[in-house]
C-alpha positions as CSV (number, residue, x, y, z in Angstrom):
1,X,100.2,93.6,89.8
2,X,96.6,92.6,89.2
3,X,93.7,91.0,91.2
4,X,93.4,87.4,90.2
5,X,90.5,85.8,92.7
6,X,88.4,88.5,94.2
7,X,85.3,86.8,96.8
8,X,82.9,88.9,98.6
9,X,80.8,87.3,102.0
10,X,77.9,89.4,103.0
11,X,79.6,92.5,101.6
12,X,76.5,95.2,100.9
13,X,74.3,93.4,98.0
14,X,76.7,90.8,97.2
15,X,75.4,87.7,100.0
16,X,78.2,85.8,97.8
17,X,80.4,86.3,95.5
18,X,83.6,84.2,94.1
19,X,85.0,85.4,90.6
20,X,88.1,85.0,88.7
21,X,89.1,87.8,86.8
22,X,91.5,88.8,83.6
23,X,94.6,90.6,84.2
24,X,94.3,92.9,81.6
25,X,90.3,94.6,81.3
26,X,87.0,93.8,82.8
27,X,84.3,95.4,82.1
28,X,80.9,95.2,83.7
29,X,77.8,96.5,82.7
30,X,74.5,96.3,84.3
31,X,71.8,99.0,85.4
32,X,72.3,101.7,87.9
33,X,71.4,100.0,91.4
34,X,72.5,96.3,90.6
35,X,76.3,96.7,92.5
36,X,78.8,97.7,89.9
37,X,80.0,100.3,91.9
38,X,80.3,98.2,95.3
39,X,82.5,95.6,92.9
40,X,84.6,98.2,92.2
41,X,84.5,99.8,95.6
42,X,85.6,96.1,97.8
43,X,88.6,96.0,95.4
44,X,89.1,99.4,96.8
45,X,88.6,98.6,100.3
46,X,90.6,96.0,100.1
47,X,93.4,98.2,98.7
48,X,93.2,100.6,101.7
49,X,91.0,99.3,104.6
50,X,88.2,101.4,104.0
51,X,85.6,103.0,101.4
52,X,85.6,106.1,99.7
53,X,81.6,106.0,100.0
54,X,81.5,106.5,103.5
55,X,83.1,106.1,106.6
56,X,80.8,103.9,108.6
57,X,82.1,100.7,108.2
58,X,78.6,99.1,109.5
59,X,77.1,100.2,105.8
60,X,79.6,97.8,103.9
61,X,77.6,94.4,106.2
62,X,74.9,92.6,104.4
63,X,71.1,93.3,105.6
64,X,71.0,91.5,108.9
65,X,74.4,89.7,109.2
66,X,77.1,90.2,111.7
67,X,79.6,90.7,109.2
68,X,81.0,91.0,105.7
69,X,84.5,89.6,104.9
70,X,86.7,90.7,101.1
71,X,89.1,87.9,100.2
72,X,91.5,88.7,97.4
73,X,94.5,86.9,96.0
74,X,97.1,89.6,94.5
75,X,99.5,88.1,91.7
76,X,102.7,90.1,90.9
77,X,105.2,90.5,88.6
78,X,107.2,88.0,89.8
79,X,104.6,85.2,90.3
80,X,104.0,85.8,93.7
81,X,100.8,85.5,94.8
82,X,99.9,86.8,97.7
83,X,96.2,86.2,99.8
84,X,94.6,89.5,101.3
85,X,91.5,89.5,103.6
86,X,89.8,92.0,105.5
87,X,86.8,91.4,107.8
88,X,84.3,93.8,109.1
89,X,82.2,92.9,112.3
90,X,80.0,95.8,114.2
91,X,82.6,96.9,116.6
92,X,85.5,97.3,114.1
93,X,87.5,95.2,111.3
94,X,90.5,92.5,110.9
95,X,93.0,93.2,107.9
96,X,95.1,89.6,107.1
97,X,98.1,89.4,104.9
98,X,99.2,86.0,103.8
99,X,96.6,84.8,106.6
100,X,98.3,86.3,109.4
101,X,96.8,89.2,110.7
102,X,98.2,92.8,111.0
103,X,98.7,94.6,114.3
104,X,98.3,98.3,112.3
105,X,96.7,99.1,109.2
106,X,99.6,100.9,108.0
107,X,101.3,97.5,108.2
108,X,98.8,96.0,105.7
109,X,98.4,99.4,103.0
110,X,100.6,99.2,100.2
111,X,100.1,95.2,99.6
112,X,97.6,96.4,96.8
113,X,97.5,99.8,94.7
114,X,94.9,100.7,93.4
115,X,94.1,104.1,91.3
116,X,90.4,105.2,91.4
117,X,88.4,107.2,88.6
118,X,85.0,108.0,89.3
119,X,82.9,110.7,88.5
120,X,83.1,112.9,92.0
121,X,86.8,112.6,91.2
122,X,85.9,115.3,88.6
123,X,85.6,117.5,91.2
124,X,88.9,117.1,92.5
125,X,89.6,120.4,91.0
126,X,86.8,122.5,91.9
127,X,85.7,120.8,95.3
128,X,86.7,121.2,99.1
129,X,90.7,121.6,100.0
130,X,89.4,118.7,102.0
131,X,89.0,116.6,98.8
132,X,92.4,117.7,97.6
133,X,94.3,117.0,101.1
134,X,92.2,113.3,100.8
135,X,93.8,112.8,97.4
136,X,97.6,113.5,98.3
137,X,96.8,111.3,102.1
138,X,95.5,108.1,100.1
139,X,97.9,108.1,97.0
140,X,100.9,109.1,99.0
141,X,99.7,106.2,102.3
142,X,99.9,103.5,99.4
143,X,103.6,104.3,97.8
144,X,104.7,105.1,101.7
145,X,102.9,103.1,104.3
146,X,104.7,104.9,107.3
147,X,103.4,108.2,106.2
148,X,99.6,106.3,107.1
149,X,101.0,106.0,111.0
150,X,102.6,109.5,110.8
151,X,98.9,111.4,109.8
152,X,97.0,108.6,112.1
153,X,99.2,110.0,115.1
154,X,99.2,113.7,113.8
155,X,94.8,113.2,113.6
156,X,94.9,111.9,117.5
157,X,96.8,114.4,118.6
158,X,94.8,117.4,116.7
159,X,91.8,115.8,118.0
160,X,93.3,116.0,122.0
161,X,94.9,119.4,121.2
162,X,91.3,121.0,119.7
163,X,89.5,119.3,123.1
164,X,92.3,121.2,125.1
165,X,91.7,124.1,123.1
166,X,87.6,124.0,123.8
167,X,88.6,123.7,127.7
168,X,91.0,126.6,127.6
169,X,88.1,128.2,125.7
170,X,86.4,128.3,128.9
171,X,88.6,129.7,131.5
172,X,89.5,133.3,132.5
173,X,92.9,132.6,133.4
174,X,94.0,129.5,131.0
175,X,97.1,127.3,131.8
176,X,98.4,126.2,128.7
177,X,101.3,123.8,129.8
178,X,99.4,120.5,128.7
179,X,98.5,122.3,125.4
180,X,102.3,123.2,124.9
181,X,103.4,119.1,125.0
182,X,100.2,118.7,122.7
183,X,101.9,121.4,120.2
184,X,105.1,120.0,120.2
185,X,103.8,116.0,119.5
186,X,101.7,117.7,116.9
187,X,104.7,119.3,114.9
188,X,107.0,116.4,114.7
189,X,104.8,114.7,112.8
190,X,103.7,117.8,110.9
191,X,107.2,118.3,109.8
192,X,107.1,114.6,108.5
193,X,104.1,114.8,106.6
194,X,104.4,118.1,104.9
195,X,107.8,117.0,104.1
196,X,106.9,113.7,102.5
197,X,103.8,115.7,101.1
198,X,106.4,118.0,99.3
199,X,108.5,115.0,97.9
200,X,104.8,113.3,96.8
201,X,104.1,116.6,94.9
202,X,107.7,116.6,93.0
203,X,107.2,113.2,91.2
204,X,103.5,114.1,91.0
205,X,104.5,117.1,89.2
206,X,107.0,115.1,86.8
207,X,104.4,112.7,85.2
208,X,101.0,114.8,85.7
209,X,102.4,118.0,83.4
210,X,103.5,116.0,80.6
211,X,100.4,114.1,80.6
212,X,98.1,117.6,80.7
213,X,100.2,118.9,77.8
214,X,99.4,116.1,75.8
215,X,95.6,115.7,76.6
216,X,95.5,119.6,76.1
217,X,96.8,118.6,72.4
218,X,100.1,121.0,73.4
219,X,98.0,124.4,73.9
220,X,98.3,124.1,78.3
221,X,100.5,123.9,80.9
222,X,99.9,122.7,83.9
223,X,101.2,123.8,87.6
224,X,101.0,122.0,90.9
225,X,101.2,124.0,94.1
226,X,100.9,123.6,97.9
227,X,99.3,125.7,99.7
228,X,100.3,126.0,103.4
229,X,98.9,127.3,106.6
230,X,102.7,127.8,107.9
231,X,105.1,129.3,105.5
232,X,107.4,126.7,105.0
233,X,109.2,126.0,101.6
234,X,109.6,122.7,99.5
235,X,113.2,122.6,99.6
236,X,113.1,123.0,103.5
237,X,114.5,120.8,105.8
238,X,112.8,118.2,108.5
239,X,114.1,120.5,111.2
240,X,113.4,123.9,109.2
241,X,110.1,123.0,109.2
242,X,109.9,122.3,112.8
243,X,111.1,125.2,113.7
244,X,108.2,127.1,111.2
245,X,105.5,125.5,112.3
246,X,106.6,126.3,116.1
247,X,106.5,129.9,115.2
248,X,103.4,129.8,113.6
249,X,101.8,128.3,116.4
250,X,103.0,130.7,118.6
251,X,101.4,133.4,116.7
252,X,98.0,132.0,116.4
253,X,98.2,130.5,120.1
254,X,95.6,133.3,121.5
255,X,93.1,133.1,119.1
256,X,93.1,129.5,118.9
257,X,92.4,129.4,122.4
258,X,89.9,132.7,121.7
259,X,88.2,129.7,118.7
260,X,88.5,126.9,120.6
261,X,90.3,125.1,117.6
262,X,93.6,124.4,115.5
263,X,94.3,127.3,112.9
264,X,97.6,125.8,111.5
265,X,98.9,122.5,110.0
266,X,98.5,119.8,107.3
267,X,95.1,119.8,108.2
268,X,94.3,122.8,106.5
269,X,96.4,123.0,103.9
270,X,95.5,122.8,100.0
271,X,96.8,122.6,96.8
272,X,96.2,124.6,93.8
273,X,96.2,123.7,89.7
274,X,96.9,125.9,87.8
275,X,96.9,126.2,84.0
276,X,98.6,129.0,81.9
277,X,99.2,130.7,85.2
278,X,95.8,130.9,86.0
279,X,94.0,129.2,89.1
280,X,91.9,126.1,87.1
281,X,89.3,126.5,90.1
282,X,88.5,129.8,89.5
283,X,88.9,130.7,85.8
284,X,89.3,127.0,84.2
285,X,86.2,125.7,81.7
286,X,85.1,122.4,83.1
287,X,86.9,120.6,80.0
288,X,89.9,122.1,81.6
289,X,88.9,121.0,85.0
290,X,88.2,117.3,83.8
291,X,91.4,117.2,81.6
292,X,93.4,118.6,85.3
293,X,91.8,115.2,87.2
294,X,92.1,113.2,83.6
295,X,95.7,113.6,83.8
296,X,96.5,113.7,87.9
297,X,94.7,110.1,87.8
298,X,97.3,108.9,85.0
299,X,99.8,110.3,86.5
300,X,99.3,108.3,89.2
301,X,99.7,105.3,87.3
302,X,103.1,106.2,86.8
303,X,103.8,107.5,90.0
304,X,103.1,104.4,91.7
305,X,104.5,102.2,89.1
306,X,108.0,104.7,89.2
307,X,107.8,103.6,93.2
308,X,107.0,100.3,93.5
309,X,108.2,98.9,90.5
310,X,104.5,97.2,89.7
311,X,101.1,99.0,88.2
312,X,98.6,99.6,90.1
313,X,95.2,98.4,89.7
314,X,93.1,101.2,87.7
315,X,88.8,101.0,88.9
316,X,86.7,103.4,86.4
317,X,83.8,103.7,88.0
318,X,80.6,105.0,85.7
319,X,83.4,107.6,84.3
320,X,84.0,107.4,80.5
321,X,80.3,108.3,79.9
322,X,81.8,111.5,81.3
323,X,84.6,112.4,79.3
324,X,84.2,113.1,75.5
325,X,85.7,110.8,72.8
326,X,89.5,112.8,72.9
327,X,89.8,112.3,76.7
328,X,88.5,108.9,76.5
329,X,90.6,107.6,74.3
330,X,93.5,109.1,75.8
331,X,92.7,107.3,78.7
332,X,92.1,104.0,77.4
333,X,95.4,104.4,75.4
334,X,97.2,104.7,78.1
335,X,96.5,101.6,80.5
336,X,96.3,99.6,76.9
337,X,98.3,96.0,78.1
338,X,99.6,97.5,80.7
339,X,97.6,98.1,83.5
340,X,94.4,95.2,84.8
341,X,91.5,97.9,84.9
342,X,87.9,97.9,85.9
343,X,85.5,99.5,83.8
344,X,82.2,100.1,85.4
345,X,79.3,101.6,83.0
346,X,75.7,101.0,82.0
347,X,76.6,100.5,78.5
348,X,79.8,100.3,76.3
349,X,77.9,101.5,72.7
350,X,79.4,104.7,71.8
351,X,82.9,103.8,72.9
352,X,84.9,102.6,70.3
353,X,88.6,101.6,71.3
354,X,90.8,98.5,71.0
355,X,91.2,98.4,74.4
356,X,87.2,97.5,75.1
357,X,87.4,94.9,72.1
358,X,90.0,92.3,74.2
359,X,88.2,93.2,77.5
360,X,86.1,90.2,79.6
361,X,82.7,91.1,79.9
362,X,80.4,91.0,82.7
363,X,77.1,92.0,83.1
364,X,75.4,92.3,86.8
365,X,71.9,91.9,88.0
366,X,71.1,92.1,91.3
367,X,74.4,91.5,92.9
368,X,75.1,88.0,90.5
369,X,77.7,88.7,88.1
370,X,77.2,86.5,84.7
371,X,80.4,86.6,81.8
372,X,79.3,87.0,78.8
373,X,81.6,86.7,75.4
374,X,83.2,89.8,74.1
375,X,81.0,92.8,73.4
376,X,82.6,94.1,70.3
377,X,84.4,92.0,68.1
């Protein structure tokens, strides 16, 4: 799979924008401020119907227009080429698929994949569960588009339940009849996300440990665990875990009501790295944190290419200036011919790698994008 025609209309300081690109790598280069990173973010948003920069669509719109539209023509393995647009006005956006355009989002994710390296991806280890649950929701959405409908429903139903929960807050004497229906609507489709999260996190497991061991040059092993807020078990069934998450609401029913919010469910749960048998967050060196996201990110790759039978599209964004010269080359190494990839970065002196010498160049100024003949030679 690769991007073939990407065109941007309005799109933040691209006013337009119509470029060709090689199916193998592209770098671009240009100065901090000048749009590399919103090149490599529409090819996101085109992936998955929104940024990873923000969530206020109105920022993606040029200065002044009424809206900013991403065109891209996707090319797969077996020739097919296939046309994806996505327009975003003021008061919400069209996504279009062959031209026609989709009643659901989760209809249109999983046209394009896309695997995204940049530097706050770093933190993956060592930031918020929040980040973490963000990760699983985004990679799993694009090998499984009907697990996108099952967290969109779980999220409007958590946000009804916690309104409930601020009303029952209030009273002496609560009745909690509506707020029983809201419990049970919430945990079917908690039972079918944990339970796709815990098949995502078996084949996640299965390419990101060898990976680690190699990038750790066979000195670390690497665990992958999910932390829940219900005790429910991997090998647990649909209806196992229904039953478990009833429970556990049950128990924390009262002092949800007491905290006017949801204490249980996907929502809150995590997962943990560890390497060695020891929790990467809190005793891993940050080469040991970076080599954890290092190889999760390739194992992604795999993952996706392991379900869907194509590679994904890899986007490094500003991120081999942060990894040293093993890691780098490990990384490079591994997408080599394989995978089309987006390299971002204010300069490419100091990286030294076949993969850079057969890339397309392209340097950026001021939202204009100029090729250039190849860098290194």
């Amino acid at each position: 799979m690769f991007i073939k025609q990407l065109q941007l209309k309005n799109y933040r300081n691209y006013s337009s924008l119509d470029v060709t690109f090689d199916n193998k790598v592209n770098v671009i280069i240009g100065e901090n401020a000048q749009g590399k990173t919103n090149l490599l973010e529409s090819i996101y948003i085109l992936a998955f119907t929104k940024s990873y920069r923000t969530t206020n669509d109105k920022e993606l719109i040029f200065w002044n227009e009424e809206f900013a539209k991403i065109t891209g023509t996707i090319e797969k393995n077996n020739a097919q080429q296939i046309p994806l647009e996505l327009i975003f006005h003021k008061d919400g956006k069209k996504a279009k698929v062959n031209r026609l355009e989709q009643e659901r989002l989760s209809e249109y994710i999983g046209n394009l994949n896309v695997v995204m390296f940049a530097p706050e991806d770093l933190s993956l280890v060592k930031g918020s569960p929040q980040v973490r649950r963000r990760f699983i929701d985004m990679e799993l959405g694009q090998i499984e588009p009907v697990y996108i409908y099952h967290l969109g429903q779980y999220q409007r139903i958590l946000k009804q339940r916690n309104h409930m929960l601020k009303q029952l807050q209030m009273e002496r004497d609560p009745d909690t009849t509506f707020l029983s229906i809201l419990t049970e609507q919430l945990i079917s489709h908690a039972a079918i996300i944990l339970k796709k999260r815990f098949h995502f996190l078996q084949s996640l497991r299965k390419w990101a440990i060898p990976i680690h061991y190699q990038i750790s040059r066979e000195l670390e092993e690497l665990e992958i665990s999910y932390i829940s807020s219900v005790e429910v078990l991997e090998d647990d069934d649909e209806e196992t875990i229904e039953n478990k998450c009833r429970d556990a609401f049950e128990k924390v029913m009262k002092n949800e009501i007491r905290r006017g919010t949801t204490l249980v469910g996907p929502h809150r749960d995590d997962l943990m790295f560890s390497i060695n048998e020891k929790d990467v967050k809190l005793f891993g060196s940050q080469g040991q944190q970076r080599t954890t996201a290092l190889s999760l990110k390739l194992a992604e790759i795999d993952l996706i290419y392991e379900h869907m039978g194509e590679y994904p599209i890899l986007l490094l964004d500003d991120v081999l200036s942060e990894l040293d010269d093993f890691r780098q080359s490990h990384l490079l190494s591994t997408i080599q011919g394989k995978v089309q990839t987006f390299v971002s970065t204010t300069t490419v002196d100091g990286i030294f790698h076949d993969t850079l010498k057969k890339a397309s160049i392209y340097e950026i100024e001021q939202g204009t994008l100029t090729p250039l003949t190849n860098v290194k030679e």
